[in-house]
N, C-alpha and C positions, 0 to 999 in steps of 0.2 A: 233562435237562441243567441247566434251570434251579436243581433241587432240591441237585443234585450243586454248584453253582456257589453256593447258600447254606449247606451243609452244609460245603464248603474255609471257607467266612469266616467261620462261625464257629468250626471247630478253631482258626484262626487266632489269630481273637477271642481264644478260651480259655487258647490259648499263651502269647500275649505279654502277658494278666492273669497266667496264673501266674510268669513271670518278670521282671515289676514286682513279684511280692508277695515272690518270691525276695529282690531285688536289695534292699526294702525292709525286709522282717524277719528277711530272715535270719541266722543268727549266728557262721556260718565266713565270712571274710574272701575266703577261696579261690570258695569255693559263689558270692557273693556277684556276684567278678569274672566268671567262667564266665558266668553267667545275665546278666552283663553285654555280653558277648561275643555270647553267643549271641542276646540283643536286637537289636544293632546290625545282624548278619548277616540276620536274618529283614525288620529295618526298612530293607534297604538293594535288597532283593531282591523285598519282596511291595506291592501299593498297600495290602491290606488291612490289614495289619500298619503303615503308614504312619499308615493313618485311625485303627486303634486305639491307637497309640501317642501323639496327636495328642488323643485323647478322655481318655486313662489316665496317659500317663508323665511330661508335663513337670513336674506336682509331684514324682514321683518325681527326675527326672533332676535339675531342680534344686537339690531337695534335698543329693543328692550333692555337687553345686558350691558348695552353700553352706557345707554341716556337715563334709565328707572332703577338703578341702584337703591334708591328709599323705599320703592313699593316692594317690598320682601314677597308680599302674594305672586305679585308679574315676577319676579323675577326669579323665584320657584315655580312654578307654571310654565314659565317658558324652557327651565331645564331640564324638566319632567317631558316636555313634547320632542327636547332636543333626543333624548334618553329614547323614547318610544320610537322617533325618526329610523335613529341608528341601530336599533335590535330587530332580527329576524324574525319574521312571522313562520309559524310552522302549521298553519292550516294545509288540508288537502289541496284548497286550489292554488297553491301559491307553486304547485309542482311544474304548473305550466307555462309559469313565467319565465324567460328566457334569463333578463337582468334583474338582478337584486336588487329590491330597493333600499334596504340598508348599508348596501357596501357603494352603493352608489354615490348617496348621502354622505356618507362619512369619508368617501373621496372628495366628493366639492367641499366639505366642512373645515379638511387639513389641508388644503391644498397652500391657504393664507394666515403665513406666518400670526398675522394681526390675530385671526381668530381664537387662536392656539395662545397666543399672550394674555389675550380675554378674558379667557379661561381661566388661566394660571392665578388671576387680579382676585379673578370670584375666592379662591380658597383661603383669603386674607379676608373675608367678611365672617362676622361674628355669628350668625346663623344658621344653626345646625345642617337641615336640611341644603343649605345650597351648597354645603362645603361639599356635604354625601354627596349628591348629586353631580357636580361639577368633577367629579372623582370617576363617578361612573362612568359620564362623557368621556374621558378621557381613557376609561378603562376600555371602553367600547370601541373608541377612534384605532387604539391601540391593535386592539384584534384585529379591523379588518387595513388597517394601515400602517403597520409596524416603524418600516422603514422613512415613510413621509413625515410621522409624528414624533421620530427620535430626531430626526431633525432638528424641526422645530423649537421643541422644548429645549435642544441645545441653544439654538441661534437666540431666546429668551432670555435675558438677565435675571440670573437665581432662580434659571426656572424650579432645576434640583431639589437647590436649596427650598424651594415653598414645598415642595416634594416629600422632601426629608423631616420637616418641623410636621407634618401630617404624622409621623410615623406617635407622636407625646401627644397624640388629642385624644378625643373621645374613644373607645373600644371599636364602632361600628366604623368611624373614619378611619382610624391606626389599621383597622383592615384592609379594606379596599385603599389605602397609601401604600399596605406593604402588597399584594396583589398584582396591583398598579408599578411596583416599583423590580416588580420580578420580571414582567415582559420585558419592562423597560434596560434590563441588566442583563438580559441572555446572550446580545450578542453586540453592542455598542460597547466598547472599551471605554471611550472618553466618558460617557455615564456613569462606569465602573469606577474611574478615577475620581468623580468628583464626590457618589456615593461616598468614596472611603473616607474621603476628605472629611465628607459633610458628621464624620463620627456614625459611620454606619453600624462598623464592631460590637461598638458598646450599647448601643439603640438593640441593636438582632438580640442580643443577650439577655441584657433587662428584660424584652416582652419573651422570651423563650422560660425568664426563670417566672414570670409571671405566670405563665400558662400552664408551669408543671412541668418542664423538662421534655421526655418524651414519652410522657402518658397524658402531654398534651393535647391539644385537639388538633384540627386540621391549622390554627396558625400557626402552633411549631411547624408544619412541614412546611409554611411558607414563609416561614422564616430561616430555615435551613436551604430550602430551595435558591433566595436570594443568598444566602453568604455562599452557597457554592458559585453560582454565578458569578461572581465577584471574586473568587479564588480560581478559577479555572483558568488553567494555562497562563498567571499571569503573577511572575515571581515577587513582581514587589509586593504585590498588595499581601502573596501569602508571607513575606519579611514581616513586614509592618503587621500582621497579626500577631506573628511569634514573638515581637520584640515589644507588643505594648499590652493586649488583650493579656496572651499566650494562648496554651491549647487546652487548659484546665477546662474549660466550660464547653469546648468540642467533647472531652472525654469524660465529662462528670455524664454525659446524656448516654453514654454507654453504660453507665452502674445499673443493675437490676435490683429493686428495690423489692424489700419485702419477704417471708421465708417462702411464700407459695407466689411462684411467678405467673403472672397471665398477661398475655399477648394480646389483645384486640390488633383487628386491621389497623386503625391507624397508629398502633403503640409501634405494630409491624412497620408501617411505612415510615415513623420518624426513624426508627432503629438504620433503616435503610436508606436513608438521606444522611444522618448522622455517620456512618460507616461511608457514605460517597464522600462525604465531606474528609476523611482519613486517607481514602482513596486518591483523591485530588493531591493531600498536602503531603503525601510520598510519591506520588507518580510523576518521571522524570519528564520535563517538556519536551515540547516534539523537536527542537534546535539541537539537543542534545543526545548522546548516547548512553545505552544504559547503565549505571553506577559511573557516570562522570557527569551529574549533575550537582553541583555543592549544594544549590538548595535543599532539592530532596534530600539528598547525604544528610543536613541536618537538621533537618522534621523528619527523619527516623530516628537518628539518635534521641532527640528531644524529645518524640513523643515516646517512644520505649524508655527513657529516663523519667517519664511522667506516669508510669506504669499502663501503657494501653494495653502494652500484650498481655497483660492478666485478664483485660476484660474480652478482649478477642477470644481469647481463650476458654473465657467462659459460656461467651458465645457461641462460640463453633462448635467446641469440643465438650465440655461438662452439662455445658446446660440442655437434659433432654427435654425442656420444655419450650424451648424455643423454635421456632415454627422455619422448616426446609427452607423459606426464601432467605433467612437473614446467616443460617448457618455455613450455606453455599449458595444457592441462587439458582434461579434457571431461566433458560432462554423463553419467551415469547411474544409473540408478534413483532421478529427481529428486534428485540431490544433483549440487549446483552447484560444483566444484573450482574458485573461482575464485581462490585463492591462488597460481597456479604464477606462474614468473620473468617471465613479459612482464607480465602482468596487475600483476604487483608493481610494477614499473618504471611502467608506468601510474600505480597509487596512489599512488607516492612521486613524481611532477612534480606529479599533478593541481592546478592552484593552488599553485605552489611556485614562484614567480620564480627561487629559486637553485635550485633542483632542477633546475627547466629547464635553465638555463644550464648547470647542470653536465651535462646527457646531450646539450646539444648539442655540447658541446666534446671529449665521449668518442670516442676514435678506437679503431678493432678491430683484432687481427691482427698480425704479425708483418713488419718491414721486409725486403722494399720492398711486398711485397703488406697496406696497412693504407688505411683506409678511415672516414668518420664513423661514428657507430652508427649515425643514423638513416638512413643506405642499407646498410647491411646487415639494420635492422629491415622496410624498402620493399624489400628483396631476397626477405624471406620470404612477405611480402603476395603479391609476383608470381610467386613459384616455388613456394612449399607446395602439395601436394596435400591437406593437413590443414583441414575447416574453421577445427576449433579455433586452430588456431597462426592463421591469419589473422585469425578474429575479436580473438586477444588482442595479435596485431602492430596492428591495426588499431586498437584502443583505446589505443595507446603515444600512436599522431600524434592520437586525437581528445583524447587528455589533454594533449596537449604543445598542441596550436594552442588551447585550449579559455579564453579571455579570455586572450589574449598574441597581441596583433597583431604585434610585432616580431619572431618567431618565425616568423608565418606569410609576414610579407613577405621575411625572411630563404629561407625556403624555397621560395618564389614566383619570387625575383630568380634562381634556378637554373634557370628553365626554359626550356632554351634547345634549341632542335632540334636533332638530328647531321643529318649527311647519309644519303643514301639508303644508301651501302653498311653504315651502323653502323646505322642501323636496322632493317633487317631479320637481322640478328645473331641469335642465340637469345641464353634468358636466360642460359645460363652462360658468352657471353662477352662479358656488359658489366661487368664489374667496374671498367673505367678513366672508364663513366660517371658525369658529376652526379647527383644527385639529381635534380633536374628534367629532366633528360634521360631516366636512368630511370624518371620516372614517366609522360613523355611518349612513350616506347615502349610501356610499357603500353597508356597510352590510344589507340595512334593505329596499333596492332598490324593487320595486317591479318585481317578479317572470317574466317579459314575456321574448320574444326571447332577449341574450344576456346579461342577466342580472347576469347573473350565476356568468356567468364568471367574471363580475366587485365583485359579492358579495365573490366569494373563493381568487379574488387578497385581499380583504379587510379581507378577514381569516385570511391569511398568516399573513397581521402587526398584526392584536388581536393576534395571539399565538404567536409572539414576545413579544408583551406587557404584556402578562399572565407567562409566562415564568417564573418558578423557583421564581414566587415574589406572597406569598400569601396575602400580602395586598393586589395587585391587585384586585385578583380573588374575597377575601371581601371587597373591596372597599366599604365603606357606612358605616361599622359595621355591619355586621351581611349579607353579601351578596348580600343585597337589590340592590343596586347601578348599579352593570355593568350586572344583570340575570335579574332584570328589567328597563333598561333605557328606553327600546323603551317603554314601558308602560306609563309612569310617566312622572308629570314637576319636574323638581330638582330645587330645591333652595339650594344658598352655602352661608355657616357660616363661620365663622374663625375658625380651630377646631386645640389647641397648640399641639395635642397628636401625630400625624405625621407630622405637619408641613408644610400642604399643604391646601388645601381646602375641607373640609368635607360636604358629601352631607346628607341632610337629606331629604326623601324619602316620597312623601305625594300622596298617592294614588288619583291622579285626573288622568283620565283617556285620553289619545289623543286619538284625531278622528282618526277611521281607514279608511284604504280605503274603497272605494265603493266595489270594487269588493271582497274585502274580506269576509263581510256580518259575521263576527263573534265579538268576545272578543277581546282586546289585548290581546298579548301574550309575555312572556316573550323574552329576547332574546335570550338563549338559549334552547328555544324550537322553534323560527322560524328559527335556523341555522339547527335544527335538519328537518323542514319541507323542507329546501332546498334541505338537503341531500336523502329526499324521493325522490322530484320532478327530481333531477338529475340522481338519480336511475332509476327511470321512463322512463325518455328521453331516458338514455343510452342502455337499454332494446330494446327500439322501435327504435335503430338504427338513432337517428332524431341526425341533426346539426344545432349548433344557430349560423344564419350569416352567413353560410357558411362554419362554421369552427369545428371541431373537439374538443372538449374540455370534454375529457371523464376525464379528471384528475382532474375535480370541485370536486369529491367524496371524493378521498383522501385528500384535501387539507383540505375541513371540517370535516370530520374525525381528521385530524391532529390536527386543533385547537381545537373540545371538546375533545381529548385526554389530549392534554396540563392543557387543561380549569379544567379537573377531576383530576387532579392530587394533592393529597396531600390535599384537597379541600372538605370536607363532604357535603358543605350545598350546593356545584353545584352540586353532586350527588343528594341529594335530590330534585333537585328543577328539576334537569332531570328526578327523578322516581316519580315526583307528575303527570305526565303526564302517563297514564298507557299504554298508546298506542306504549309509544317509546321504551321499551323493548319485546314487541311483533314485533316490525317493526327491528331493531337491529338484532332479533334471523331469523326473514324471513333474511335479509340480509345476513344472516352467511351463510343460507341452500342454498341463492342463485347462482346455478353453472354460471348463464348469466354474473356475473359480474368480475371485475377484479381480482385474487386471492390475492394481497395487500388491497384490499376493503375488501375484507372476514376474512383477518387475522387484518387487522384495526377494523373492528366492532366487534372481539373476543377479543380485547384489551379493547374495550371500553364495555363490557361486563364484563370484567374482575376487570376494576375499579370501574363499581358500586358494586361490591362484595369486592374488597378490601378495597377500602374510604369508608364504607356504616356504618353509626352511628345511623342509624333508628332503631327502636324497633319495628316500627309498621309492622304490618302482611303483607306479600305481597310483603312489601317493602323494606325488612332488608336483608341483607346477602344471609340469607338462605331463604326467598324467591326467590331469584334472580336467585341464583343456585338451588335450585326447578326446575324454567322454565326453565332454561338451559338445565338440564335433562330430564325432561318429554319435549320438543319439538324439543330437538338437538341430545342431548346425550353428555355424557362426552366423549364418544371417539372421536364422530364429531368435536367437540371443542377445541377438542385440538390437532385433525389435522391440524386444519385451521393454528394455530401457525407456525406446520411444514412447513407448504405448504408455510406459506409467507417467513419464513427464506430461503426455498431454489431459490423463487424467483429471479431474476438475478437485482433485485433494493437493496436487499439485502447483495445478495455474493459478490455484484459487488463495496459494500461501501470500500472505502480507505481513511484512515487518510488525504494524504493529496492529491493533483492533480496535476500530474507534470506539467509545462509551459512549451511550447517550446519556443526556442527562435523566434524572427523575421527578419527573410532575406530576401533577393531580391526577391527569389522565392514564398514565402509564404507570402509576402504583395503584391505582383502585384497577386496573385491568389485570396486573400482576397478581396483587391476591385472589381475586377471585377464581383462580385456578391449581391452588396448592395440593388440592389433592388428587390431581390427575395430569400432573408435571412429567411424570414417567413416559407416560402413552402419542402427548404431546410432541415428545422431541422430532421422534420420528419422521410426521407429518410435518411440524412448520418449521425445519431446517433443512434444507438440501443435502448440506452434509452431517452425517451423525456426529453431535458431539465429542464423542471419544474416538473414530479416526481423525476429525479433525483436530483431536489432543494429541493423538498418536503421530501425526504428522506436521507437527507443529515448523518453524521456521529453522532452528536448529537441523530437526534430522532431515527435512528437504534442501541443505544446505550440503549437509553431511552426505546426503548419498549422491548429491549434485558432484561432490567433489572425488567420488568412489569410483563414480563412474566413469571420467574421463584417465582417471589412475589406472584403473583394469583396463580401458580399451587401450594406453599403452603397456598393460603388462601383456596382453597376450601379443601384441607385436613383437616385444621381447622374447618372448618365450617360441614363438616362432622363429625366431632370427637365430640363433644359439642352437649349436647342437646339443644333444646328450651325452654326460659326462662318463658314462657306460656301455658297452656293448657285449649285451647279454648272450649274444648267437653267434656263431662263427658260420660263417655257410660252408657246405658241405663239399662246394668246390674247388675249397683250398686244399682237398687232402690229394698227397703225394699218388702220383699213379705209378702204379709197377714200371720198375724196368726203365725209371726216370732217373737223368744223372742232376749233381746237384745244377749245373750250370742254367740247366731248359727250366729245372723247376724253379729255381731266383728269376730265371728271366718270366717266366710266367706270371707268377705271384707279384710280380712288381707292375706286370702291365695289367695284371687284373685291380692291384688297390688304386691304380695312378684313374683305371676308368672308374671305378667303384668313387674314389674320390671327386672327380671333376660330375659324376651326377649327383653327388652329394651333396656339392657345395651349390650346384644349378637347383635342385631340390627345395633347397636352404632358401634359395635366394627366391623363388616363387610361393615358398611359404611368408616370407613378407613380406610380400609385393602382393598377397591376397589377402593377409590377414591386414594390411594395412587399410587398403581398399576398402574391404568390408567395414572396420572400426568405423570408416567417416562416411563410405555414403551407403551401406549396405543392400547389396548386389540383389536382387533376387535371380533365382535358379533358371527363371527365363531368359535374364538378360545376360547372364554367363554366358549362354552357346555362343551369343553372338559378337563376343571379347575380342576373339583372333581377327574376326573380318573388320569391323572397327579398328583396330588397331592401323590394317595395312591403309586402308584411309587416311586415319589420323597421318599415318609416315608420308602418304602420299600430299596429303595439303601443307605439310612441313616444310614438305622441301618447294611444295610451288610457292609458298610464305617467304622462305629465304630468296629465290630467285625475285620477286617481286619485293622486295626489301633492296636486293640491290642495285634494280632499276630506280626503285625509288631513291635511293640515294644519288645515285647520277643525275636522274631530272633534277632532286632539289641544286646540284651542285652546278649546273645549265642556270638554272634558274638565278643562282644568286647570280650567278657572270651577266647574264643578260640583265638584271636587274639595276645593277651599278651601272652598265651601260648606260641603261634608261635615265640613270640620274644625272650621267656628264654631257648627254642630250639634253634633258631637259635645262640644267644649267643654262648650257649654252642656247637654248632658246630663247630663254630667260632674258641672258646679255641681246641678242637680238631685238628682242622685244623693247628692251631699253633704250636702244640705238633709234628705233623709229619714234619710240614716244617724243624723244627728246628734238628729231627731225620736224614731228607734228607739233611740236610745242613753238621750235622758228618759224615755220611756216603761218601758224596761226599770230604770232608776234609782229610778222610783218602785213599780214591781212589787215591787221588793225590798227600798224602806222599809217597803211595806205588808206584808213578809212579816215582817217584824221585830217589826212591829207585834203582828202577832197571835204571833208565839211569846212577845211580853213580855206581852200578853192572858193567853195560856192558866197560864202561870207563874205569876202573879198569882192566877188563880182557884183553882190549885189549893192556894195558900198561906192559903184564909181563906173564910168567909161573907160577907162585906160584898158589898153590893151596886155593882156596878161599871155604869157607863154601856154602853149597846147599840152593842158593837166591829160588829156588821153595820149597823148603820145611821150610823155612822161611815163604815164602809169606801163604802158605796154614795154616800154623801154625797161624799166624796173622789174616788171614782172619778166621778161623775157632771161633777165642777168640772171635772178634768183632760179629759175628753173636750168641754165647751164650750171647754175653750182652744185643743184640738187640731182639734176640725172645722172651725173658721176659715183656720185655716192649711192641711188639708188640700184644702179644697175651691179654695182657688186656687190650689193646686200643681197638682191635678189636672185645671183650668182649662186652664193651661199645657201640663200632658205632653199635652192633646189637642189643641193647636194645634201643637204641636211634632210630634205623630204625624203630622198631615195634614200637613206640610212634608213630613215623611219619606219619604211614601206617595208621593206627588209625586215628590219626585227617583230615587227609587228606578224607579219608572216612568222619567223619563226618562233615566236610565244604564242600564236595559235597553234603550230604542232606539238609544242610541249604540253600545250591544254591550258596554259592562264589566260586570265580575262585582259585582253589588250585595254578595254575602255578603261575599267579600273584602274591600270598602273599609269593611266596618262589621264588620270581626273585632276583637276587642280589646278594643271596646267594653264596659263593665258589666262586666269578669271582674273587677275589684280590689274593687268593692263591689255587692252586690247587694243589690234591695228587699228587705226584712224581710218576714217571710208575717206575715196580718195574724191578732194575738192579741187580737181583742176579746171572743172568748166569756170568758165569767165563770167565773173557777176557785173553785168550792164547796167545802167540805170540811166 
């Protein structure tokens, strides 16, 4: 089989050589094309024929392209084989090739600039087909070489630009230019900048009104596609939009046309690309912080001055014909849809004073049934079965209340109770309620199956409302107002001092339910009864409706954390109830539940100790952390902290959350799943949705910051005694038959020791509580404290003793050190003293050599008798060695008293422990002694 399967690839081989040689010398025009033809066909159908063509043909084919411009057949032919080269075979057997032959290809194809210029030459020929085609090439090169071929077409003169004039040709070319032109702009800038140049705005728009706006077909979405690419993260170009186009023809593709609205999938995906494209030109760039971006700043103003928010509006909120992905959107296959109409609405107030004010003022609907927006958006929170639409309804009010106190007192001053008969109503017949009334049905709903879940979406807007705005939280004067609404009938006055509506509080009591059979109770202590009964549930494994919603806990958690914050008199009104710091501390110990629950409930443990302005007993600070202690323990408690920071809802929090763009690929995957969005989440997220709403970057900030507050309050509160003492002990009383003198002297020695263990008491409660807060102790390693300790004392003091040895040797050391250096000096000057001895010495070696070369010259010039040149030279040499041994011999005097110095210290810097070689490196390497030349050179 094997042999049969290399005997096919090489006929192959053989074939497509001989019809390159055809195609290349042959000399009939006709032969020529054929073999031309019959290339393509074998290259479009075999991989083999791919590889070899790919090893053999592109000088051929290029050739053609370069040299037969006139023959229009060769030169369609051969862009059709280039085409067939570059595209993937999807036969079975191609499974077992290792390397591709079309990615292969279309790497040798881009690798040369020339080629690529070629190309660009072909799309200036008058010829339909070669223009299509040479588009496709490059549409193909693109895919599997993105980065080599943006290149390129840079380094080409007007490559773009020939780019861009495709966009005004034929229907079938203006496609694949704009296709072509959307790779090319997803992530090269400098492409981006010249697109805009080249009038890309107005070019998108024409073919966009051309094709029908967004009941277009699939080229509006790739037409949108490019102008997003082209707007992303990328300020100027979105200026120069606003300032030449504008954004009319971004928002005319929001209008819904017609009285009976329909959706098609791709009506859906332009909607969705059209709303990305809103997305982009308000969302702040990543250099910036949020609402200190001026561009954004004004592409909200401008496009809310352009009326968007009516169509968003309609979008999200009125139109029930519009289909879950464009209303809010939903996660899948990690791609994040967060473009759709509520989430947009969201973006455009987030930090927008007038944005605000304008969607607060928006009214819905048709007279006489019309309504604010913002209770028809709190309509959706408490009625949707959609996570998604809740979560992105739910983003509207945390954007809207989000630094705008007068919004949130605004929407606060509405909450006003109905009567019994209107609150037990279902939801589709409160349409005639407030705001605040609807949102206190939510929360105040009765406990059966399913309720839960309406009362934690109705949390979620209260801890927006309460948010960072302590009027809220005392709304009334003095807290009464929002910790007892559900109690009470409110009556409103005009009150000048906020400027809103003040309630004053008169204890008449509403009917409770039947089934309740108790008191009113405050309301926040029936959020905190919620949070039992959902404890409860989630323990015994039970689902309301069929559905999972074990993340009611945190979510009420969330809001009385908010609720306690900064807030004395909700602590109080939370610890008038004595039950719910007992139920809070079981909560903490309990392993069945969530470990964010557990670290949530030591947060909110932590605030009734930190906010706590009670004096009274039990209930003050130090009460609080009492129980803590005696039923938890400080160590348990402040694992729970740990344990939730390492959580993965925690480690997993990021500033911001990147978008991906939307493409063919990932809007034809998105629809195809809208009607089982719900079931999905679960599965292809790690983390759910909505605790990852619930724990969004804000309140992982917020309890990051609670928590190091609390582990110094309870230091505090340890260190400080109590301001009361409730007990007198029984030993103070007087004993018979005691005179006053024995009994003063008693009592005095009894408080003086009473006192000195008191304050020793005092002073071990923060020196534990301390210890614990930062590295917390466990129970094992306590016993072993005392004996540690005497350790630690005993290395202390050998550290000090050895510190001030250390000090002495360094202070040895420097003494010796300097020594070394007026040694070495003075070795130095020695050293000088001989060079310059060895320097006369060698001076007169080589007058005497002069000497005798003028000797021997001499002699051999003549007979006469000359004087004895050796008994000369000995006589010379003889003087100059009495001058020198004078001088040598008390140099050498010297160097030996100098040595014994040496020998000495070197000895004692080895007992100090330094390195003798070291401190005398360096030494003698510029000059060294001369070897000594006193033998006598004879010749």
């Amino acid at each position: 089989m094997a042999l049969q399967t290399k005997t096919g690839m090489s006929n192959i081989l053989r074939y497509v050589e001989r019809l390159l040689d055809r195609i290349n010398n042959g000399t009939k025009a006709e032969d020529r094309r054929i073999a031309m033809v019959e290339l393509q066909s074998v290259v479009a159908e075999n991989h083999a024929a791919q590889l070899a063509f790919g090893a053999m043909g592109f000088v051929v084919v290029l050739g053609v392209l370069r040299e037969e411009r006139d023959d229009v057949e060769m030169v369609r032919g051969a862009l059709e084989t280039l085409v067939s080269s570059l595209t993937p075979l999807n036969h079975s057997k191609a499974t077992k090739i290792e390397v591709e032959p079309s990615k292969m290809n279309a790497d040798l194809l881009s690798r040369e600039v020339d080629n690529i210029s070629l190309l660009l030459s072909l799309l200036a020929e008058d010829d339909f087909y070669i223009r299509y085609y040479t588009l496709q090439v490059l549409t193909t090169l693109l895919t599997n070489s993105p980065g080599r071929l943006q290149e390129s077409i840079l380094a080409v003169p007007r490559g773009i630009t020939r780019l861009m004039d495709m966009l005004m040709d034929r229907e079938v070319i203006r496609n694949e230019a704009l296709l072509l032109l959307t790779y090319l702009t997803r992530e090269a800038e400098e492409i981006q900048k010249i697109v805009v140049f080249e009038g890309a705005f107005e070019k998108i728009f024409t073919i966009v009104k051309e094709e029908g706006g967004s009941d277009g077909g699939v080229v509006v979405q790739d037409c949108l596609e490019l102008l997003n690419n082209i707007l992303r993260n990328n300020t100027s170009n979105q200026t120069l939009l606003r300032e030449t186009v504008g954004f009319d023809p971004v928002i005319s593709l929001l209008k819904l046309r017609g009285a009976a609205y329909s959706f098609t999938q791709q009506k859906t995906i332009n909607l969705l690309s059209a709303l990305e494209t809103i997305n982009l030109l308000i969302a702040s760039g990543p250099q910036f912080e949020s609402g200190k971006d001026t561009n954004s700043l004004t592409n909200k103003t401008v496009l809310v001055q352009r009326k968007v928010m009516d169509h968003l509006l309609l979008l999200g909120v009125e139109s029930q014909w519009t289909p879950i992905a464009i209303r809010c959107g939903f996660p899948h296959k990690s791609v994040a849809y967060l473009f759709q109409a509520l989430r947009c609405i969201g973006d455009m107030i987030a930090q927008h004073p007038k944005n605000i004010d304008e969607l607060a003022s928006k009214v819905l609907g048709e007279e006489p049934q019309v309504e604010p927006a913002l209770n028809s958006i709190l309509r959706i929170i408490l009625r949707t079965s959609s996570i998604p639409e809740f979560l992105a309804a739910d983003y509207v009010f945390k954007s809207f209340c989000e630094k705008n106190p007068d919004g949130q007192m605004m929407l606060a001053s509405t909450l006003i109770p109905q009567p019994s008969s209107v609150t037990h109503l279902p939801f589709e017949e409160d349409v005639n309620m407030s705001f605040g009334s609807m949102l206190l049905h939510g929360l105040t709903v009765s406990e059966n199956d399913g309720d839960l879940e309406i009362c934690a979406r109705a949390a979620s807007v209260l801890s927006h409302l309460l948010k960072d705005n302590y009027q809220c939280k005392e709304r009334g004067g003095g807290g009464g107002m929002l910790l007892h609404c559900a109690l009470h009938i409110l009556i409103y006055v005009p009150c000048p001092l906020f400027g809103v509506l003040c309630v004053m509080v008169l204890k008449i009591e509403l009917p409770t339910p039947v089934q309740a059979l108790g008191a009113p109770e405050p309301l926040l202590h029936r959020m905190v009864k919620y949070l039992a009964i959902a404890s409860s549930m989630n323990n015994k494994d039970e689902k309301r409706n069929g559905k999972d919603v074990f993340y009611v806990e945190q979510m009420i958690l969330k809001l009385l954390i908010v609720w306690l914050v900064e807030c004395p008199s909700a602590v109080q009104c939370f610890l008038d109830a004595r039950p719910h710091l007992t139920y809070l501390v079981e909560l903490l110990l309990n392993e069945s539940v969530e470990v964010c629950t557990r670290g949530l409930a030591a947060v909110l443990l932590g605030e009734c100790t930190l906010y706590n302005k009670s004096v009274e007993s039990g209930k003050d600070a130090f009460g609080v952390v009492d129980a803590i202690s005696q039923k938890a323990g400080l160590t348990s408690y402040f694992l729970k902290f740990d344990e939730m920071q390492k959580s993965i809802l925690f480690s997993s929090r990021k500033p911001t959350e990147l978008r991906k763009p939307l493409t063919r690929s990932t809007g034809a995957s998105m629809v195809d799943i809208e009607n089982d969005h719900n079931d999905s989440n679960d599965k292809l997220n790690e983390v759910h949705p909505v605790l990852a709403s619930v724990f969004d970057m804000g309140f992982v900030t917020l309890v990051s910051s609670l928590e190091s507050n609390i582990r110094e309050q309870f230091v505090e509160v340890y260190s400080k005694p109590k301001t009361k003492v409730a007990v007198v002990p029984a030993e103070l009383e007087r004993r018979r038959d005691e005179s006053d003198s024995d009994y003063i002297v008693r009592l005095k020695s009894f408080v003086d020791k009473q006192c000195s263990e008191i304050q020793d008491l005092l002073g071990r409660n923060a020196s534990l509580a301390e210890d614990l807060t930062k590295s917390g102790v466990t129970p094992e390693q306590r016993t072993t404290v005392p004996h540690e300790r005497v350790q630690v004392d005993s290395l202390r003091r050998d550290l000090q003793e050895i510190s001030q040895r250390l000090e002495m040797v360094k202070s040895e050391k420097t003494k010796v050190e300097s020594e070394a250096v007026m040694y070495r000096n003075l070795a130095g000057k020695m050293e000088a003293d001989l060079k310059s001895l060895s320097d006369a010495y060698n001076s007169l070696e080589q007058a005497n050599f002069q000497l005798e070369k003028e000797v021997k010259s001499l002699r051999s010039g003549g007979s006469t008798s000359y004087p004895d040149i050796e008994a000369i030279k000995e006589e010379a040499r003889e003087e100059a060695q009495k001058e020198s041994e004078g001088e040598l011999s008390d140099l050498l005097v010297c160097l030996g008293q100098e040595q014994t110095k040496v020998e000495r210290l070197s000895a004692r810097l080895l007992e100090l422990g330094q390195d003798v070689d070291k401190l005398l490196e360096g030494i003698g390497d510029d000059a060294g002694v001369p070897e000594d030349d006193d033998e006598d050179e004879d010749e």
